[in-house]
DRENNU-752360 format. One record per residue (C-alpha): residue in one letter; z, x, y. Coordinates in steps of 0.25 Angstrom, whole numbers, padded with zeros to 4 digits. Layout:
REM DRENNU-752360
@residu:A&z:Z&x:X&y:Y
...
REM end
This chain:
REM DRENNU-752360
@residu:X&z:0299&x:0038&y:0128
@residu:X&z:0290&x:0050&y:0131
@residu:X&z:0282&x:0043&y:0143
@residu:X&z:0273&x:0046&y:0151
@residu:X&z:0269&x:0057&y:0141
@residu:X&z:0255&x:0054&y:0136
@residu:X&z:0254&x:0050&y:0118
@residu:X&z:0241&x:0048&y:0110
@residu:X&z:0243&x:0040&y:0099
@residu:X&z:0233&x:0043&y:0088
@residu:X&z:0232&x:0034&y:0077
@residu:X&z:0221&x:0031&y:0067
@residu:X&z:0215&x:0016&y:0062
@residu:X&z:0214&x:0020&y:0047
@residu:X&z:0227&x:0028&y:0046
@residu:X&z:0238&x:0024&y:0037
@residu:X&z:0247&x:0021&y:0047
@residu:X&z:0242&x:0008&y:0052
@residu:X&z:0235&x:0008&y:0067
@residu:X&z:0243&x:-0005&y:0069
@residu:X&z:0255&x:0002&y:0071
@residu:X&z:0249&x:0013&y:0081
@residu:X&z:0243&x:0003&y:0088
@residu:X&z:0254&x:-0006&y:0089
@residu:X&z:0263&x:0005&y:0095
@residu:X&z:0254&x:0011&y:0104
@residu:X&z:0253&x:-0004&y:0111
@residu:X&z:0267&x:-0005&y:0110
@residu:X&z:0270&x:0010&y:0118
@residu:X&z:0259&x:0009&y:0127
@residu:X&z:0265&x:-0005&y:0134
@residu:X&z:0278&x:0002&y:0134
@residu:X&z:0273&x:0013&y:0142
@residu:X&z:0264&x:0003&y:0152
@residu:X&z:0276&x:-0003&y:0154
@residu:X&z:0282&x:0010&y:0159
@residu:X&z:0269&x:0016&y:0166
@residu:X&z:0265&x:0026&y:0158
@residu:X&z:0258&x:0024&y:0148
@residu:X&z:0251&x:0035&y:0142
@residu:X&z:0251&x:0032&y:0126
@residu:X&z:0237&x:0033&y:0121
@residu:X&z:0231&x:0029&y:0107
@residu:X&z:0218&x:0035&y:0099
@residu:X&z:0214&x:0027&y:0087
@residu:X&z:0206&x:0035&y:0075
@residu:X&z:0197&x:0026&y:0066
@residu:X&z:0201&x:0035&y:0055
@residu:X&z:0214&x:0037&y:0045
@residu:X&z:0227&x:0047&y:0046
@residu:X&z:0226&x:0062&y:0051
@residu:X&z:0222&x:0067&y:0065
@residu:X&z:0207&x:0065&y:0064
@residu:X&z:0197&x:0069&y:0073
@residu:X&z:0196&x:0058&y:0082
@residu:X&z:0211&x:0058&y:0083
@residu:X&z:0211&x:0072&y:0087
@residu:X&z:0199&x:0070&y:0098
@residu:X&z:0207&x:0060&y:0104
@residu:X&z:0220&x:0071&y:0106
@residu:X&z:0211&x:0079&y:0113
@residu:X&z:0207&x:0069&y:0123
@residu:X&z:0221&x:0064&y:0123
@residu:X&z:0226&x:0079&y:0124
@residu:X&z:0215&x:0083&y:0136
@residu:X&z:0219&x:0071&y:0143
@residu:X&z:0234&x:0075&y:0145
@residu:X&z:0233&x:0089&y:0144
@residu:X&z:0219&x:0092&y:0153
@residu:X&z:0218&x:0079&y:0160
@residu:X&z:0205&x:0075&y:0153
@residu:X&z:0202&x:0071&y:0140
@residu:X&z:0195&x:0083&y:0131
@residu:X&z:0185&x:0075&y:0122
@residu:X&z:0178&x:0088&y:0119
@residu:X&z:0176&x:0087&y:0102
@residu:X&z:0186&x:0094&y:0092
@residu:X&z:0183&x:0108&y:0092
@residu:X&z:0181&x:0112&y:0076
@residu:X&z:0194&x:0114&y:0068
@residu:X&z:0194&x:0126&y:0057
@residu:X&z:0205&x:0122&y:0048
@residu:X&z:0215&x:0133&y:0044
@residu:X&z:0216&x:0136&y:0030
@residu:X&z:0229&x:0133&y:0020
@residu:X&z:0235&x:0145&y:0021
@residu:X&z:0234&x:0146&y:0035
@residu:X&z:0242&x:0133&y:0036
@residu:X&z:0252&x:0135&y:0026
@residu:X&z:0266&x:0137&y:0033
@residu:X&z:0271&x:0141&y:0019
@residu:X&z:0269&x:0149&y:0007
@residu:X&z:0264&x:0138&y:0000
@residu:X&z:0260&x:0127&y:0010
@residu:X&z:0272&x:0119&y:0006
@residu:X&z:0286&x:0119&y:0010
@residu:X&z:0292&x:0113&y:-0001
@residu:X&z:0285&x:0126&y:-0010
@residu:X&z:0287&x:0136&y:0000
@residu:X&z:0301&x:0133&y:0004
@residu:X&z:0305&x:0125&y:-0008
@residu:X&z:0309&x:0112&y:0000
@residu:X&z:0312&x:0099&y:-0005
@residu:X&z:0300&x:0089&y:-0005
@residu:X&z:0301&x:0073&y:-0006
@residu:X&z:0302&x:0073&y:-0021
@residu:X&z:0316&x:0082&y:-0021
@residu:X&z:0321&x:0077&y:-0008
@residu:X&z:0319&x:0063&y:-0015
@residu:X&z:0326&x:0067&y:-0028
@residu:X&z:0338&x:0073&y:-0020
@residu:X&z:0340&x:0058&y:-0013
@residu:X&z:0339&x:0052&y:-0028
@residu:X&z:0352&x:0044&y:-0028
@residu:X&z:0360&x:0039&y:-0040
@residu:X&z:0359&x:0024&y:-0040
@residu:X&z:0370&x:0016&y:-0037
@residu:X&z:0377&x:0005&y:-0050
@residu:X&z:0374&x:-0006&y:-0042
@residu:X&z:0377&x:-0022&y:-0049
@residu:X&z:0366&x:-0029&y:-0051
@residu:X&z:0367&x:-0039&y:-0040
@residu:X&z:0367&x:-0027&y:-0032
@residu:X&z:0355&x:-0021&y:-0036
@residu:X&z:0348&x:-0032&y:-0035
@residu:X&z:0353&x:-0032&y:-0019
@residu:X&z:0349&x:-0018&y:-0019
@residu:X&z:0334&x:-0021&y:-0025
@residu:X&z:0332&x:-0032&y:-0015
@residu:X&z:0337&x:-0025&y:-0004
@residu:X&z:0329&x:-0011&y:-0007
@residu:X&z:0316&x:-0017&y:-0009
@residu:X&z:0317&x:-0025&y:0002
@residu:X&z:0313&x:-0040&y:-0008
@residu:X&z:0314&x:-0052&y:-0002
@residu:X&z:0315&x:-0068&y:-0010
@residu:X&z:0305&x:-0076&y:-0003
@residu:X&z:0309&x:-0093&y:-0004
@residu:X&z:0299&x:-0103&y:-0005
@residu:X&z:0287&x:-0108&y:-0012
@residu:X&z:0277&x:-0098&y:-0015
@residu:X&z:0264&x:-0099&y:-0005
@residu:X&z:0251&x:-0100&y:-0015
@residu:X&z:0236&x:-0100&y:-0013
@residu:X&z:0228&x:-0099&y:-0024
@residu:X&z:0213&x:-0092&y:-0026
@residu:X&z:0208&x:-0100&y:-0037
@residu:X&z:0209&x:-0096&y:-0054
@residu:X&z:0202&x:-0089&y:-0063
@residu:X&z:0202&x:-0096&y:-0077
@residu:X&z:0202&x:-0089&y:-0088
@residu:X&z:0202&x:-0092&y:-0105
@residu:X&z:0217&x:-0097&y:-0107
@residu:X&z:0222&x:-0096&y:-0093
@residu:X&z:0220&x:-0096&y:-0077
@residu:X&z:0222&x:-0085&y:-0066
@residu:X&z:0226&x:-0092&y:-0052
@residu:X&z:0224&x:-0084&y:-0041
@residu:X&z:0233&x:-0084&y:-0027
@residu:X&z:0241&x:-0078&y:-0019
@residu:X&z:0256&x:-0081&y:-0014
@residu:X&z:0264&x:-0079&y:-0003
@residu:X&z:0278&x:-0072&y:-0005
@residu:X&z:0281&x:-0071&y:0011
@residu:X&z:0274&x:-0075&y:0023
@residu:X&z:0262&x:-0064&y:0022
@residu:X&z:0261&x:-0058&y:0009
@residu:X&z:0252&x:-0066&y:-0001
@residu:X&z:0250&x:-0061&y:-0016
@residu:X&z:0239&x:-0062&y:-0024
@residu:X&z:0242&x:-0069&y:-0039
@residu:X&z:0235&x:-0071&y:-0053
@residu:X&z:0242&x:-0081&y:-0059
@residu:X&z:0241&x:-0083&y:-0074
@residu:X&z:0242&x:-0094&y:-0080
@residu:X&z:0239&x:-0100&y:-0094
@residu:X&z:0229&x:-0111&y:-0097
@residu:X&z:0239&x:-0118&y:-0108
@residu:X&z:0252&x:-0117&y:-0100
@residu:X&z:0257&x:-0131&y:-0104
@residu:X&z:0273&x:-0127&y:-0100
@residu:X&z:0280&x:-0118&y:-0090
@residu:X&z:0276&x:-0105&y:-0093
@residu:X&z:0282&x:-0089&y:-0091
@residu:X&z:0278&x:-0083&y:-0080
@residu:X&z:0274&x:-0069&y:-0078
@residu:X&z:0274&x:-0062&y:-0063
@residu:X&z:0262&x:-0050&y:-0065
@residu:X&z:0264&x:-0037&y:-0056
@residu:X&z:0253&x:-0026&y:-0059
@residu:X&z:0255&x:-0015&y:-0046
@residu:X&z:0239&x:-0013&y:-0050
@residu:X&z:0237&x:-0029&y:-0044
@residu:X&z:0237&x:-0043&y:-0052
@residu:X&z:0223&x:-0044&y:-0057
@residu:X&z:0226&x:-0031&y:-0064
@residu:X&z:0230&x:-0036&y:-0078
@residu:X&z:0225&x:-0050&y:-0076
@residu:X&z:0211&x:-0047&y:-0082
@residu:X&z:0206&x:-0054&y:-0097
@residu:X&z:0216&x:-0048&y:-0108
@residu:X&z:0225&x:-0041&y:-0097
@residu:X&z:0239&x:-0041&y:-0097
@residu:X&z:0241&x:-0054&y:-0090
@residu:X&z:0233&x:-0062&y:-0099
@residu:X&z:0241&x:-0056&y:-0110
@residu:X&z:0254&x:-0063&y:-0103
@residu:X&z:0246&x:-0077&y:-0100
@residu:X&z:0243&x:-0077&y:-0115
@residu:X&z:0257&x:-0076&y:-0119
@residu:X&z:0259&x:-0089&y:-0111
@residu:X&z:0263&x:-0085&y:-0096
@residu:X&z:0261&x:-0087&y:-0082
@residu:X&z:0256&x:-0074&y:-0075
@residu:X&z:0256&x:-0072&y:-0061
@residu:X&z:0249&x:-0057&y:-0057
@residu:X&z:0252&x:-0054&y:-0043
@residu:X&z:0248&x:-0042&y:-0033
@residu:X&z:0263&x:-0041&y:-0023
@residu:X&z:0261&x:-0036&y:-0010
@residu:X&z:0253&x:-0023&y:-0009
@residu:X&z:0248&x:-0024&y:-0023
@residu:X&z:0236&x:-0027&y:-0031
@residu:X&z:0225&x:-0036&y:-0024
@residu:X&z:0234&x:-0032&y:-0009
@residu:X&z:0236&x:-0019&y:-0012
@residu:X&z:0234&x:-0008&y:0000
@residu:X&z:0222&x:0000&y:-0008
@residu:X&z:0220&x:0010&y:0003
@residu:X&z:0227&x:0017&y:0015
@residu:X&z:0221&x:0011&y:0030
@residu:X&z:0215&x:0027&y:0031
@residu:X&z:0209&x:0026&y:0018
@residu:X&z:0217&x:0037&y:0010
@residu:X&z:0222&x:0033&y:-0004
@residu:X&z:0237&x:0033&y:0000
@residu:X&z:0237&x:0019&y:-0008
@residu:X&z:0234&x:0028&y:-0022
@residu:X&z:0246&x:0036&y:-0021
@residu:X&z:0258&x:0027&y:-0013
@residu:X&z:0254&x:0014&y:-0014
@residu:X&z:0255&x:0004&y:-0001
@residu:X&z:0262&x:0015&y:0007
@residu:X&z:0262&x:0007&y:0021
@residu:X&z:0266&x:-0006&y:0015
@residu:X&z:0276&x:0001&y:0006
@residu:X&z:0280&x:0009&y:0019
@residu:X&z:0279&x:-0004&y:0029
@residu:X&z:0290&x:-0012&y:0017
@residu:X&z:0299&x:0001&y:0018
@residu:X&z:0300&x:0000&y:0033
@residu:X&z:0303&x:-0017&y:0034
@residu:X&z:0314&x:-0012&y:0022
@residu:X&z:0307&x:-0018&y:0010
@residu:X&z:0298&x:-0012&y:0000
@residu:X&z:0286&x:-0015&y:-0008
@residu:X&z:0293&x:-0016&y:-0018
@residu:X&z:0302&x:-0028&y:-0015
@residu:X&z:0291&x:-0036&y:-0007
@residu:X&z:0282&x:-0037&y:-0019
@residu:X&z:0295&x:-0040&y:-0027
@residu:X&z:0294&x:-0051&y:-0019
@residu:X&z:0282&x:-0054&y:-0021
@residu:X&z:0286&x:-0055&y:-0036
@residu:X&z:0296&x:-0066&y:-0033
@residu:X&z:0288&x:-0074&y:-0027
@residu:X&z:0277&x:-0072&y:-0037
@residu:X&z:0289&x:-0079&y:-0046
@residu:X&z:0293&x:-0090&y:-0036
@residu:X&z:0277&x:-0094&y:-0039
@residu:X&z:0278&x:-0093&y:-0054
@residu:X&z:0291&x:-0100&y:-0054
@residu:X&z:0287&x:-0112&y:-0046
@residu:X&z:0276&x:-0115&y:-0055
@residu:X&z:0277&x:-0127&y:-0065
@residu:X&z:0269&x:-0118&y:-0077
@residu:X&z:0280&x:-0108&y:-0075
@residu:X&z:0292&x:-0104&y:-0083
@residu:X&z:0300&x:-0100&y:-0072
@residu:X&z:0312&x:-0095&y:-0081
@residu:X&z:0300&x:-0087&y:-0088
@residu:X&z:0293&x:-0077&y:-0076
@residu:X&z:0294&x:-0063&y:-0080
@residu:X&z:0286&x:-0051&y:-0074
@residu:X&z:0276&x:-0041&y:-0076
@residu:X&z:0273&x:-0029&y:-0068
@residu:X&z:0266&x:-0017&y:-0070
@residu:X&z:0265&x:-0004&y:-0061
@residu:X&z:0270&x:-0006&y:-0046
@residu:X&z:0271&x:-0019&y:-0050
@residu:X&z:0282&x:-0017&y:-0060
@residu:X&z:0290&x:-0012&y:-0050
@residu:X&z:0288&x:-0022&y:-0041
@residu:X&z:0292&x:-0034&y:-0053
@residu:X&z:0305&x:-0025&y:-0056
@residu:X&z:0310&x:-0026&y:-0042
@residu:X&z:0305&x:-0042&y:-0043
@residu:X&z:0312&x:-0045&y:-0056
@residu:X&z:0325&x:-0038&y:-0051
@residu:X&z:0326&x:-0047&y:-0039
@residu:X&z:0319&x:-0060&y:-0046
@residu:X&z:0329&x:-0064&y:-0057
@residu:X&z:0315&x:-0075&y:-0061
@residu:X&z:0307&x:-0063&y:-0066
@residu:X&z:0313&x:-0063&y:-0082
@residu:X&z:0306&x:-0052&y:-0088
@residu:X&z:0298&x:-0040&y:-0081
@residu:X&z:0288&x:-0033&y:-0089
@residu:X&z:0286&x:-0019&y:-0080
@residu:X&z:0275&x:-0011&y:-0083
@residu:X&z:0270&x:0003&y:-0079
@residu:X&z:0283&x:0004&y:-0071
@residu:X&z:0286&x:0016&y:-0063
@residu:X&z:0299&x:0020&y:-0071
@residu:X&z:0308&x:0021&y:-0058
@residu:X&z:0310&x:0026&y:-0046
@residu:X&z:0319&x:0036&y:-0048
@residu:X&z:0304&x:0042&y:-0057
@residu:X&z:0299&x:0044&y:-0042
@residu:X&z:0308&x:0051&y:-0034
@residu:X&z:0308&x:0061&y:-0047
@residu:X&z:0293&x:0061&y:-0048
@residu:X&z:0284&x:0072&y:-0038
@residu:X&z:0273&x:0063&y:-0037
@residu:X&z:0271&x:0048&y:-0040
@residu:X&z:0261&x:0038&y:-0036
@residu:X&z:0261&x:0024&y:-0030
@residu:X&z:0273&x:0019&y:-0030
@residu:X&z:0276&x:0019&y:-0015
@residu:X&z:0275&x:0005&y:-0016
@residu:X&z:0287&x:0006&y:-0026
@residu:X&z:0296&x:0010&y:-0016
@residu:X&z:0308&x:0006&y:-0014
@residu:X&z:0316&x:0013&y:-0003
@residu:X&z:0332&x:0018&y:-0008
@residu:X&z:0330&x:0012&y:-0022
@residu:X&z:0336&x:0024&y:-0030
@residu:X&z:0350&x:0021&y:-0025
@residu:X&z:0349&x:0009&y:-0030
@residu:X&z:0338&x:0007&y:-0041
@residu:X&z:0329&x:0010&y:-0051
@residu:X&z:0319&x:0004&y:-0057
@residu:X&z:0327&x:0004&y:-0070
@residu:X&z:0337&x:-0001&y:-0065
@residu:X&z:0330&x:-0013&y:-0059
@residu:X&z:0324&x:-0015&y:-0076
@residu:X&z:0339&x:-0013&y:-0080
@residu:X&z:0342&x:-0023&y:-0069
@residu:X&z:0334&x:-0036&y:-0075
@residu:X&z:0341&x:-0035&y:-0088
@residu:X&z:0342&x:-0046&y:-0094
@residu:X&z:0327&x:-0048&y:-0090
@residu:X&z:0318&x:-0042&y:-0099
@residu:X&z:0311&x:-0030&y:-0093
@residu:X&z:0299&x:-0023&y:-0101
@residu:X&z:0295&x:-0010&y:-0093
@residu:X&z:0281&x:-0005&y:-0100
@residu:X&z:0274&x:0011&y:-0097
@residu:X&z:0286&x:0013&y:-0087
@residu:X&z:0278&x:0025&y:-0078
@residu:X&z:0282&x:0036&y:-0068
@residu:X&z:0280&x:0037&y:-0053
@residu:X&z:0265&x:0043&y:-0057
@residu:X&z:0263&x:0029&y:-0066
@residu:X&z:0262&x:0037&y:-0079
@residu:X&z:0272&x:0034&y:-0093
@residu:X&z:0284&x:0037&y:-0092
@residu:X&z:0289&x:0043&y:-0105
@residu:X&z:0296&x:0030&y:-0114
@residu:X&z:0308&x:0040&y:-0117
@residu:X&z:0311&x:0042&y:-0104
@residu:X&z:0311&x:0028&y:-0100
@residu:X&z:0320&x:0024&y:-0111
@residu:X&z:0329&x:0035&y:-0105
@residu:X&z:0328&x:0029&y:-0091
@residu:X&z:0332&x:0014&y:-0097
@residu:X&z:0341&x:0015&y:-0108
@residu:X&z:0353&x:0015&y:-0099
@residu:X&z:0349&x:0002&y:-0091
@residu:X&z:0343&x:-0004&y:-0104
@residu:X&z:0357&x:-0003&y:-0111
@residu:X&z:0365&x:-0010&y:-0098
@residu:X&z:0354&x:-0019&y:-0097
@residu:X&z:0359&x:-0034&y:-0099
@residu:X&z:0352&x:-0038&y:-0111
@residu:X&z:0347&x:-0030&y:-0123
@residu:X&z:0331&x:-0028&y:-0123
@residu:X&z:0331&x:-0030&y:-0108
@residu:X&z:0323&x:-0017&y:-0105
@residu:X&z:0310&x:-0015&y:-0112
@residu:X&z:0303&x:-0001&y:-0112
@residu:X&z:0289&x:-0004&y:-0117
@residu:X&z:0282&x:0010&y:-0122
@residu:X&z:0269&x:0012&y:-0116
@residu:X&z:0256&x:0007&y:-0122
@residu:X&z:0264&x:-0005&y:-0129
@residu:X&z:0256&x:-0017&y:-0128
@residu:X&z:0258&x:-0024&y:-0117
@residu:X&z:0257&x:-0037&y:-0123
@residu:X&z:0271&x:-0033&y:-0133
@residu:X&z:0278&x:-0033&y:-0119
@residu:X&z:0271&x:-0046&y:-0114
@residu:X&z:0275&x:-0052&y:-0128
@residu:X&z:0290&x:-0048&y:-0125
@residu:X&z:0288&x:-0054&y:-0111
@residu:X&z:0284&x:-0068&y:-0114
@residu:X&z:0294&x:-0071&y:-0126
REM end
């Protein structure tokens, strides 16, 4: 719209933002303006990551020099002597939000805090599906398998399975040497990646032993296919997660969330179609991110019997209320609070047995057992079936709960 006016685009190969999209939209403007004649769109690539770097700055000079003198100035940058703090503060204090007590994300976000609709459960589970954005893929699931690891009293198979056309997911599946009848099966989710707990002695043995199935998966994003660093190298990944792919989901109007959900379901179509299989009997384990993701499976997966849920992030409603938190972009579930809660979605599975174990807060440390007693008493005594919620108190042996599971 503003041609002939000469623009620099100035874009860096290692930013966050991927060069792809940069590149891909200076193509696309540049042939719009041939077409009219005047083409005056330039483009400068910088082998480096976000900020306005030197190289980037050399090149506005030329560029400026150009269409401001006629001639390109290439002469070098001319040294900078930075002013101090104080000499840049427009406030008081440096900060708006001190300086003029102003509203910051944090109290903007608790202001917009919504009271939840009563929605029927059907409704809910509408709500759910529609709000993270899951999908229920049809079909047998595509496998190809990566050879086992045999170990005392049973094998680990190793594979990865298609749950749509493109996204693959690495599996250990667990599966006892004395299976002599259809057996319980157990869906795994630890947010750290499935070889987590599959060592000697770890948890998952624990379940093979009590005479189940396990299959340890990593869903999209996680574990063995997890992003582990930003393009431009900075440790973005430490503090929000996947925050392009979390982003990118947002933007096609489905979340992380509901994509690895259906990553879950899938994971139980395998596990079902197996002849060594209970499938009345598939339950779910998750711990961390991963709890999350299983609670959101189970809700929309009516196979799923019973959901352990370990090192939860108590709810949602914890981080609009909490300053800081970390890693749980990937958690994201745009709107949710006008329809959900965590809770509510534990509350929801009744008469499915639900265990939720060292339930933490948006920093990932305890929450105080009173408090969460407070939080779910009133869903616990509307619940369906007596005993259908169980709060596990921290440092409980793990293998009580397992017990409890498989019975």
């Amino acid at each position: 719209a503003a041609a002939p006016k000469p623009f620099l685009m100035m874009s860096a190969i290692r930013d966050f933002f991927p060069i792809s999209g940069a590149r891909a939209t200076f193509a696309e403007v540049s042939q719009t303006l041939s077409r009219l004649g005047t083409n005056t769109l330039s483009m400068f690539e910088a082998d480096d990551g976000h900020g306005y770097t030197l190289p980037r700055r050399q090149a506005a000079y030329a560029w400026l020099g150009k269409w401001l003198k006629g001639s390109e100035d290439n002469q070098p940058e001319a040294p900078v002597v930075l002013e101090s703090e104080e000499q840049l503060q427009v406030t008081a204090s440096g900060q708006v939000a001190t300086s003029f007590n102003s509203e910051t994300v944090f109290s903007l976000n608790l202001k917009r805090l919504p009271k939840r609709e009563s929605l029927l459960r059907s409704d809910l589970e509408m709500r759910v599906r529609d709000l993270t954005g899951y999908t229920r893929q049809q079909g047998p699931v595509k496998v190809t398998p990566y050879g086992s690891i045999q170990r005392a009293h049973y094998r680990i198979d190793k594979f990865i399975y298609q749950t749509e056309p493109g996204i693959f997911v690495p599996a250990l599946l667990f599966v006892p040497n004395t299976a002599k009848q259809p057996l319980p099966a157990i869906v795994y989710l630890n947010g750290k990646g499935k070889a987590v707990d599959a060592g000697p002695n770890g948890e998952i043995e624990q379940l093979v032993s009590s005479g189940a199935i396990v299959l340890s998966i990593d869903p999209r994003g996680m574990g063995e296919t997890a992003v582990t660093e930003a393009p431009d190298g900075q440790r973005y990944s430490g503090f929000f997660g996947d925050y392009a792919d979390s982003m990118l989901a947002v933007l096609q109007r489905k979340t992380l969330v509901g994509m690895r959900a259906t990553d879950v379901s899938r994971a139980v179509d395998l596990l079902a179609a197996r002849n060594d299989v209970n499938s009345a009997n598939i339950y779910g384990v998750g711990k961390g991110a991963g709890a999350i993701i299983l609670l959101h499976a189970a809700t929309l997966d009516s196979r799923i019997q019973r959901v352990v849920l370990n090192h939860m992030t108590v709810s949602f409603e914890s981080i609009v209320r909490s300053r800081i938190h970390q890693d749980l972009y990937e958690s994201v579930v745009p709107g949710v609070l006008a329809s959900y809660d965590l809770p509510d979605l534990v509350a929801m599975l009744s008469p499915r047995r639900v265990w939720l174990i060292d339930a933490v807060n948006p920093l990932g440390n305890p929450v105080n057992f009173q408090q969460l007693e407070q939080l779910y008493a009133p869903l616990m005594a509307r619940t369906m079936a007596p005993k259908a919620i169980q709060l596990v108190k921290r440092l409980e042996p793990i293998n009580t709960v397992y017990k409890q599971l498989m019975q």
